[in-house]
C-alpha positions as CSV (number, residue, x, y, z in Angstrom):
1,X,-2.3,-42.9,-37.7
2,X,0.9,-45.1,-37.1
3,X,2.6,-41.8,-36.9
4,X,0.2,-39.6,-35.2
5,X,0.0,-41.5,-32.3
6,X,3.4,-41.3,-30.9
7,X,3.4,-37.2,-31.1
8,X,-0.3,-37.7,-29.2
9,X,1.5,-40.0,-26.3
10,X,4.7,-37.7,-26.4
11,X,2.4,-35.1,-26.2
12,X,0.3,-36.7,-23.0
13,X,3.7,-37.6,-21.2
14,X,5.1,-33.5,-21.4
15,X,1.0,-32.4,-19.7
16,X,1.5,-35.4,-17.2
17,X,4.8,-34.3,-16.7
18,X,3.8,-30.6,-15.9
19,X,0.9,-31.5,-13.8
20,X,3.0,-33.9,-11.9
21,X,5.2,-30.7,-11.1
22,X,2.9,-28.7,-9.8
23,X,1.8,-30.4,-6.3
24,X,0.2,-29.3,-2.8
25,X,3.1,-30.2,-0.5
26,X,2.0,-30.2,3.3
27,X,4.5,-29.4,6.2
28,X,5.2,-28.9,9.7
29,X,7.9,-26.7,12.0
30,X,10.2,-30.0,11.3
31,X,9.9,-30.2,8.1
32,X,9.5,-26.7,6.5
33,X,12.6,-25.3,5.7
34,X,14.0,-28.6,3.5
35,X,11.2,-28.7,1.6
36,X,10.9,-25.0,0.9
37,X,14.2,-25.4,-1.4
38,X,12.8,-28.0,-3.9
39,X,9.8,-25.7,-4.8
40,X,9.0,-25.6,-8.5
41,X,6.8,-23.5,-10.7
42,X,3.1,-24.2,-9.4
43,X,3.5,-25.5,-6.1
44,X,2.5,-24.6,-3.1
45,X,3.6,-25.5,0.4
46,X,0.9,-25.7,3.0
47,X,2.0,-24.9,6.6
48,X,0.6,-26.7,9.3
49,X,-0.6,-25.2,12.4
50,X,2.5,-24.3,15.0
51,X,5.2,-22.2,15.8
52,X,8.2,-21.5,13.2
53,X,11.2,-20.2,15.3
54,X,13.7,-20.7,11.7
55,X,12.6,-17.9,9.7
56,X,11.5,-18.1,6.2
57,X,14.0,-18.1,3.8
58,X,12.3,-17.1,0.1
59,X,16.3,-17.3,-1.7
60,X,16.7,-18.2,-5.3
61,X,12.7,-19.5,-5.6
62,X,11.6,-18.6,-9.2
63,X,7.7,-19.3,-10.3
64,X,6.1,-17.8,-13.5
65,X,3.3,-15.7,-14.0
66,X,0.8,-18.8,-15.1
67,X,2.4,-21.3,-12.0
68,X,3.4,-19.1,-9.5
69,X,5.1,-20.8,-6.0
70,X,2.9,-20.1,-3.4
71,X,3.4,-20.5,0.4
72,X,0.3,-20.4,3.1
73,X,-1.8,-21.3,6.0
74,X,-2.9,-25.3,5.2
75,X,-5.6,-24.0,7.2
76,X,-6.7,-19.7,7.4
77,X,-8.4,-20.1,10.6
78,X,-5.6,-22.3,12.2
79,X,-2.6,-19.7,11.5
80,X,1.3,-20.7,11.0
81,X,3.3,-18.5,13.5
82,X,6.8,-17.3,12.4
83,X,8.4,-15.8,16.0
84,X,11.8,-13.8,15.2
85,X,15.1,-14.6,15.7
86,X,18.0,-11.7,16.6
87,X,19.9,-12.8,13.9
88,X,17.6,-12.5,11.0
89,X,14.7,-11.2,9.5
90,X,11.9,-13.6,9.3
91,X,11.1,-14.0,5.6
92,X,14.1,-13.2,4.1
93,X,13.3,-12.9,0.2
94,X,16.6,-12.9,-2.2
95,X,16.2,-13.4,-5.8
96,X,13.0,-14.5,-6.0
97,X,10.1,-13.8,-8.4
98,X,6.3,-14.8,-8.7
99,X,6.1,-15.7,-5.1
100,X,3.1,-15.8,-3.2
101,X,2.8,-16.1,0.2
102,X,-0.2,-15.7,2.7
103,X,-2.2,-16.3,5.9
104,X,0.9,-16.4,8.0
105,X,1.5,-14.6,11.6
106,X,4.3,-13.1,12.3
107,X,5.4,-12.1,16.0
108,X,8.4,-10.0,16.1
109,X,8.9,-10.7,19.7
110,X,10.2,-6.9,19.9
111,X,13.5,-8.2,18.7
112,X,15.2,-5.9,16.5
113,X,14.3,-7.7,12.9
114,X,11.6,-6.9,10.3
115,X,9.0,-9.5,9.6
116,X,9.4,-9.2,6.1
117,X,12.5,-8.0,4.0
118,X,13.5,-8.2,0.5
119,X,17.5,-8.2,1.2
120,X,19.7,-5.5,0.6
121,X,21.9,-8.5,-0.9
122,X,19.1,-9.3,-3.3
123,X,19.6,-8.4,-7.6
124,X,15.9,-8.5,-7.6
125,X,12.6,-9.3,-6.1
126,X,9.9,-9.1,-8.4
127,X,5.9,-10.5,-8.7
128,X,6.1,-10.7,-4.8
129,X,2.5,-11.1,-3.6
130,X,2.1,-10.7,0.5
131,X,-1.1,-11.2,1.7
132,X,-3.7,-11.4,4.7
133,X,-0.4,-11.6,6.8
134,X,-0.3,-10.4,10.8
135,X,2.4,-8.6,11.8
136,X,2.9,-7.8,14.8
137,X,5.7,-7.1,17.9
138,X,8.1,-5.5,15.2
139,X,8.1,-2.0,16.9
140,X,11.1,-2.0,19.5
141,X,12.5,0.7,17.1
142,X,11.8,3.1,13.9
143,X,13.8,1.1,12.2
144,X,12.5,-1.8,12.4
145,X,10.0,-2.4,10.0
146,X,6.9,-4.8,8.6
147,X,7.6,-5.0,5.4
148,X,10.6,-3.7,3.7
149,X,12.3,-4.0,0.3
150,X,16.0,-2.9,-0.3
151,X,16.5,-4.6,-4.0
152,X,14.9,-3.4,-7.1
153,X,11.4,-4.6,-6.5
154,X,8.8,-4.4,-9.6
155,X,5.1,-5.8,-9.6
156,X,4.4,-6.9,-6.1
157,X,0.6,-7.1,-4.7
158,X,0.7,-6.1,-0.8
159,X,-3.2,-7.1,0.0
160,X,-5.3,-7.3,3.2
161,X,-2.5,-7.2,5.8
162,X,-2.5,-6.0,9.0
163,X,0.5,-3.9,10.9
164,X,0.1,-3.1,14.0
165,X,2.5,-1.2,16.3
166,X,5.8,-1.5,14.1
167,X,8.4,0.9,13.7
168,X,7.4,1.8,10.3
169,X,4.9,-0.1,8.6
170,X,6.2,-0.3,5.1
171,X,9.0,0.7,3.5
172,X,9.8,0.5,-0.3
173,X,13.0,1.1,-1.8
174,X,16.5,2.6,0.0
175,X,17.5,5.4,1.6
176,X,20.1,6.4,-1.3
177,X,17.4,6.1,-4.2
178,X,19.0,3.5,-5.4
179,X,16.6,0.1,-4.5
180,X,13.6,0.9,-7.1
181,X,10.1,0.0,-6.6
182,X,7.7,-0.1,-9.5
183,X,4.6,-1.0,-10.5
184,X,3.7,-1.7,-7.1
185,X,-0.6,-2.2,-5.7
186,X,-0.9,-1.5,-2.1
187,X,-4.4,-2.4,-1.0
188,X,-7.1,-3.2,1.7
189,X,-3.7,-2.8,4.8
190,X,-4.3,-1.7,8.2
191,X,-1.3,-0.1,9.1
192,X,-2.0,1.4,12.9
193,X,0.1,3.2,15.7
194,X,3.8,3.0,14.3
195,X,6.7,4.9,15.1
196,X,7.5,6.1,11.8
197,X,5.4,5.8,8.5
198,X,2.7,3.6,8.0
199,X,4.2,3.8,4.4
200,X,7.1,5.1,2.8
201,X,8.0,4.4,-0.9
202,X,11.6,6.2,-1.2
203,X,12.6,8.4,-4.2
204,X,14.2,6.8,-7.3
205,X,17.3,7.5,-9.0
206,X,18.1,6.4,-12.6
207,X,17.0,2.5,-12.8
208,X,19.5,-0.1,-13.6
209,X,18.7,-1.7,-16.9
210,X,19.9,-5.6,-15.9
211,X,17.8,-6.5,-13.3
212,X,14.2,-7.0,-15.0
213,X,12.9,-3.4,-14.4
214,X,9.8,-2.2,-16.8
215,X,10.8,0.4,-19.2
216,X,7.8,1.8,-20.0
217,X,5.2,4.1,-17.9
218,X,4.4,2.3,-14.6
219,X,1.8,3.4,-12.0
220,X,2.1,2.3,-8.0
221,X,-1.2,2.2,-6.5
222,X,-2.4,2.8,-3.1
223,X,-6.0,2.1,-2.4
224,X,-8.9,1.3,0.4
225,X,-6.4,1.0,2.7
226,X,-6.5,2.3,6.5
227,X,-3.7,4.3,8.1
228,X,-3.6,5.7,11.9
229,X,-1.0,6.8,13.8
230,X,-3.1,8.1,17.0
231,X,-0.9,6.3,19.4
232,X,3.0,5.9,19.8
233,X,4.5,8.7,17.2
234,X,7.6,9.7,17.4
235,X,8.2,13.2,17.7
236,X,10.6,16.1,17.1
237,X,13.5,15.1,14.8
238,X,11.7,11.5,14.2
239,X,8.5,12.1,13.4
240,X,7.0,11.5,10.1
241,X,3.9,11.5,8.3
242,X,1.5,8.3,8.0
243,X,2.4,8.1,4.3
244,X,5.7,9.6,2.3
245,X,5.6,9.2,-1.6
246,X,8.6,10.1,-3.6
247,X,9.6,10.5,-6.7
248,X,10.2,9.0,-10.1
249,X,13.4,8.6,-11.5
250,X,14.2,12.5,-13.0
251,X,15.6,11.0,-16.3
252,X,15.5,8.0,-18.7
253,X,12.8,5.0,-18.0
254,X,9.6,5.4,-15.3
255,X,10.6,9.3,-15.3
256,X,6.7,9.3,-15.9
257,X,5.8,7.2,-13.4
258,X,2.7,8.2,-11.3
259,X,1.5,7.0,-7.7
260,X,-2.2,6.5,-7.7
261,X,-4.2,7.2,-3.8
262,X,-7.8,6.7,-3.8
263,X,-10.7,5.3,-1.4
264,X,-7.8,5.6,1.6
265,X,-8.5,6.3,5.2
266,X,-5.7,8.7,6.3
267,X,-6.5,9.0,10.1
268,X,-4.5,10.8,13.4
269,X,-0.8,11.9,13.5
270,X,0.4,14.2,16.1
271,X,3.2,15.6,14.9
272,X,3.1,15.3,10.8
273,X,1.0,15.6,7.8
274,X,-1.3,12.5,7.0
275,X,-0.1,12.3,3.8
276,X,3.1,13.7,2.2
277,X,4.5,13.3,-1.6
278,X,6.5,14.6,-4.6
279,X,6.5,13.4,-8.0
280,X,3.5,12.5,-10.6
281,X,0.6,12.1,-7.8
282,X,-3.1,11.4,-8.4
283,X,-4.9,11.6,-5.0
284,X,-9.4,11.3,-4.7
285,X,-12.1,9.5,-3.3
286,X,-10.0,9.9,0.5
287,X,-11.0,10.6,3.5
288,X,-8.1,12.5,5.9
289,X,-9.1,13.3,9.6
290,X,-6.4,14.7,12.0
291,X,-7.6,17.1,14.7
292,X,-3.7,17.4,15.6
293,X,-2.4,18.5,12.8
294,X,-2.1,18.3,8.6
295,X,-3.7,16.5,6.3
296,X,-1.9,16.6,2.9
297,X,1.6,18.2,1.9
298,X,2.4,18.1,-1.3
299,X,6.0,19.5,-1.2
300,X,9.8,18.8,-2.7
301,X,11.6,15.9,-0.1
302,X,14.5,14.8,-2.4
303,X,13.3,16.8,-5.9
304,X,10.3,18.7,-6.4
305,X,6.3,18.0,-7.5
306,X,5.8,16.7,-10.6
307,X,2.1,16.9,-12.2
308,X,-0.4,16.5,-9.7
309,X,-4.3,15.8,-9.4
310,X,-6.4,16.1,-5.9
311,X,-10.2,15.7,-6.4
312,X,-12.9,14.3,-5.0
313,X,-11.8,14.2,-0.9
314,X,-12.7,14.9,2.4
315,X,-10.4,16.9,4.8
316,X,-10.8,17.8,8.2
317,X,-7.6,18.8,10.0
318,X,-6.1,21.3,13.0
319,X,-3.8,22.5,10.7
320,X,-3.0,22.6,6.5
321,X,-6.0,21.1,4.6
322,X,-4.1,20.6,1.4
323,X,-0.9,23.0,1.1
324,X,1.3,22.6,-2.6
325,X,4.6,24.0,-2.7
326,X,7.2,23.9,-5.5
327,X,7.2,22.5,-8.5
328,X,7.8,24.3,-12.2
329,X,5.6,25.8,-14.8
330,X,5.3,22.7,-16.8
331,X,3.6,21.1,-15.0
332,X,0.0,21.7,-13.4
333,X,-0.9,20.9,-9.9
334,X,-4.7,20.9,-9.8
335,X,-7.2,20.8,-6.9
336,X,-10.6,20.4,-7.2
337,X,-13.9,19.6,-5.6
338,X,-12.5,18.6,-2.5
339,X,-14.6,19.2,0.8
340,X,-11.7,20.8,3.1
341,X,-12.5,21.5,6.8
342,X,-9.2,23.2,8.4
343,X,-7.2,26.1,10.1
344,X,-5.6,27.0,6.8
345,X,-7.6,25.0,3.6
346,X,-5.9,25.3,0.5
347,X,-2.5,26.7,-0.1
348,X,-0.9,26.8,-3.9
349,X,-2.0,24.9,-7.2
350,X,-4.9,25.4,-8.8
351,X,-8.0,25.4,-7.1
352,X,-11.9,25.0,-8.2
353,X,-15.1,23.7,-7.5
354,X,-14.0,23.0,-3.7
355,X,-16.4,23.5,-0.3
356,X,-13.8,24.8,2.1
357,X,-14.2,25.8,6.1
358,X,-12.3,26.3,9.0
359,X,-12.5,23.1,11.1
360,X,-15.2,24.8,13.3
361,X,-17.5,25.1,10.6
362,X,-17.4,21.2,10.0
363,X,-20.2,20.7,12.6
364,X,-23.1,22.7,10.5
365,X,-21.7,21.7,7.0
366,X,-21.8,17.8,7.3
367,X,-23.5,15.1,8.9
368,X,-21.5,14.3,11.8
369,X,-18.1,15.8,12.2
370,X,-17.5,15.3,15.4
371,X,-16.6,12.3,17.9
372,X,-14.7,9.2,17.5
373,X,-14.1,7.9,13.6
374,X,-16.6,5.3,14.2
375,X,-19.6,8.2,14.4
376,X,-18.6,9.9,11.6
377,X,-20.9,10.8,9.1
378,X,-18.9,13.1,6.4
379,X,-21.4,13.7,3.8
380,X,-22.4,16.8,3.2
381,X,-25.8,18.3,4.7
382,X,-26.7,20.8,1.3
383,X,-24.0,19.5,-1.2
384,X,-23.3,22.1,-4.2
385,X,-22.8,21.1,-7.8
386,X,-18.8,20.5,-8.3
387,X,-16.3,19.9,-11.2
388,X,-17.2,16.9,-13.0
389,X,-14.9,13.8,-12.0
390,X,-12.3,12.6,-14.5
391,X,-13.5,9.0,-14.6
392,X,-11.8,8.0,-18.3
393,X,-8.3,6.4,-17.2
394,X,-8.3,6.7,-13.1
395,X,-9.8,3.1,-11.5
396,X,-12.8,3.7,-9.5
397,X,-12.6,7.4,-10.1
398,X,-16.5,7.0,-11.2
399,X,-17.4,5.5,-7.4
400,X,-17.0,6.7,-4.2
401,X,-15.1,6.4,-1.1
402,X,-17.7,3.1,0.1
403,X,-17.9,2.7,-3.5
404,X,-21.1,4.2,-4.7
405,X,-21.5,5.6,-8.5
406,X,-21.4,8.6,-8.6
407,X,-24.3,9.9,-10.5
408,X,-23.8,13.3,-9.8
409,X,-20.6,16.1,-9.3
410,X,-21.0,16.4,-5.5
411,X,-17.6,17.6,-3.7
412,X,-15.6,15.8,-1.2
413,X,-15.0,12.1,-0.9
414,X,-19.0,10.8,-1.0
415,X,-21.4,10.6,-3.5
416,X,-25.2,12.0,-2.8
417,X,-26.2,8.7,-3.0
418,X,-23.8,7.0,-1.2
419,X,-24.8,5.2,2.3
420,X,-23.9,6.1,5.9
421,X,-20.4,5.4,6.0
422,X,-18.8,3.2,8.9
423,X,-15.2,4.0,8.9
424,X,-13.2,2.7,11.7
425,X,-10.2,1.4,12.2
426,X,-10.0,-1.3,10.8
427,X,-9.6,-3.2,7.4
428,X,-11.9,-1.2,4.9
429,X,-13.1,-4.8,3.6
430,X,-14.9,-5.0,6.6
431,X,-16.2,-1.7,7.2
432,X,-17.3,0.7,4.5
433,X,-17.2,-1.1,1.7
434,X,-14.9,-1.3,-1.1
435,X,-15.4,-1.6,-5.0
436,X,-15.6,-4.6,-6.4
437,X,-12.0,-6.0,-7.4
């Protein structure tokens, strides 16, 4: 016993030390910014109600996966707000990793910042978790933009945010190809009436292999979020679509890496597609509505398709339905019981199984086709049989856009069974609802 005991109280000391660590810190706009660089693994700083005109500086601040550091609202219905400065951006992220940080506003003050920004500067950013943030007043220019990463970035959680007005919405990875994101889950955002994208996640060149990349087969997903540019698109030379995928690295690790879509509503652009990509793409379970234009282009940007898989949506556009071009023989691009309501419906891959229309026809095939997005009712008023679903490895692939099972093969983006939908514009949480997460 004699020598038990000392291991025991040794033992006792290193959990009492650890929990000791790991503390709820309170502060205030005075306060803030000295006590964000003593963060440790595990704790979280609780920001009192108040403005916060100093930024948020998220440098060299290193949790773990089991005791992340987490920064947020002391209170959710009594919001921090961050206003912008002209001579940064307001959370400025450089070197960190497991890093959460949520129920924060942040007003852009039209100054030529972004509100969020993993630095160019940065080796890495990875585990970054944003959510329930407001972001607003960050739309003076295209370039400015709500949420931005120029650094490898790999594993980050962008959840239940809302963007409204920016010059682009999001924007993941560089220019060049050369600021990688991986591994990435982009859900439950309202992204409305930006300049530019709502989203953009750039193309990928090789990866460096020193700065904590994955090696293996990754997959970015992008679900039940809402995206609308019906006001304030740029045009001409400038304008872009709502969302722009591209593609994996063409050689060495994540050369297989796909980009997931499903349970997304794609909604108004003027002068673009909806939705635009390259690479390994798996897109179902959408809805797209633009009576200006496009709906979904998959197309070479910076390479060419990869292997792609569009099932299970509903399209109703001015223009292209869903138009595939390029791509080699390898690989297949299939498209299948989709309900497509357009000028021109389908154009290249492989198609099957699908119920397709002009957009005029819209009116006697489903529900309620016309009128604002809040009337909508896009089931279908005599739904065929379609291909089955492929449900094995894709999440929710077996429940529909409000997230009904699917019991049957109908087409398009809602089940038989599934409810009246209420899509509107905004948060899908709080409309049609989402699977269970």
């Amino acid at each position: 016993m004699n020598h038990i005991l000392p291991a025991i109280l040794a033992l006792l000391a290193m959990l009492a030390t650890g929990l000791a660590s790991a503390a709820d810190i309170p502060a205030n706009p005075r306060t803030y910014r000295a006590l964000l660089r003593q963060l440790q693994p595990g704790d979280t700083l609780l920001l009192a109600p108040g403005d916060y005109a100093d930024g948020l500086p998220v440098h060299r601040l290193v949790g773990t996966a089991a005791a992340p550091i987490r920064i947020r609202a002391a209170n959710a219905s009594a919001r921090p707000r961050f206003v912008s400065r002209s001579d940064r951006n307001t959370v400025s992220i450089v070197d960190a990793m497991h890093v959460a940080i949520s129920d924060l506003d942040l007003d852009g003050d039209n100054l030529y910042v972004d509100a969020v920004k993993a630095e160019g500067n940065s080796r890495f950013a990875h585990h970054i978790t944003l959510e329930n943030l407001r972001i607003t007043g960050h739309g003076p220019h295209q370039q400015n933009v709500g949420i931005s990463t120029k650094c490898p970035a790999a594993g980050w959680i962008v959840r239940g945010n809302e963007i409204i007005g920016g010059g682009t919405g999001m924007y993941f990875g560089n220019s060049d190809g050369n600021a990688p994101f991986v591994g990435g889950l982009i859900e439950d955002n309202l992204v409305v009436d930006t300049i530019g994208y709502n989203v953009q996640i750039k193309h990928q060149n090789p990866r460096p292999g020193d700065v904590g990349l994955p090696t293996g087969d990754s997959v970015t997903i992008i679900r039940h979020n809402v995206f609308s540019k019906a006001r304030n698109s740029a045009t001409g030379e400038l304008a872009r679509p709502n969302v722009l995928v591209g593609h994996a690295p063409l050689s060495g690790p994540g050369q297989l890496d796909r980009v997931i879509v499903h349970g997304n509503l794609f909604h108004q652009n003027p002068t673009e597609a909806l939705f635009q990509g390259e690479g390994h793409l798996v897109l179902y379970n959408n809805v797209f509505v633009n009576r200006d234009g496009s709906a979904i282009h998959i197309q070479p940007h910076h390479a060419t398709p990869g292997e792609v898989a569009i099932f299970g949506n509903t399209v109703l556009a001015a223009g292209n339905g869903i138009r595939i071009l390029g791509g080699g023989p390898e690989q297949r691009r299939r498209v299948w019981s989709n309900v497509v309501f357009a000028e021109i419906t389908i154009q290249g891959g492989e198609a099957s199984g699908n119920v397709i229309g002009r957009l005029t026809d819209a009116a006697s095939a489903l529900r309620q086709a016309d009128g604002a997005v809040e009337t909508l009712d896009l089931r279908l008023r005599r739904p065929p049989t379609g291909m089955p679903m492929e449900t094995t490895s894709l999440p929710d692939a077996d429940r529909d856009f409000c997230g009904t099972r699917r019991t049957d093969h109908t087409p398009g983006a809602f089940a038989q069974e599934s409810p009246v939908p209420r899509l509107a514009i905004r948060r899908k949480g709080e409309g049609c609802g989402a699977p269970g997460r």
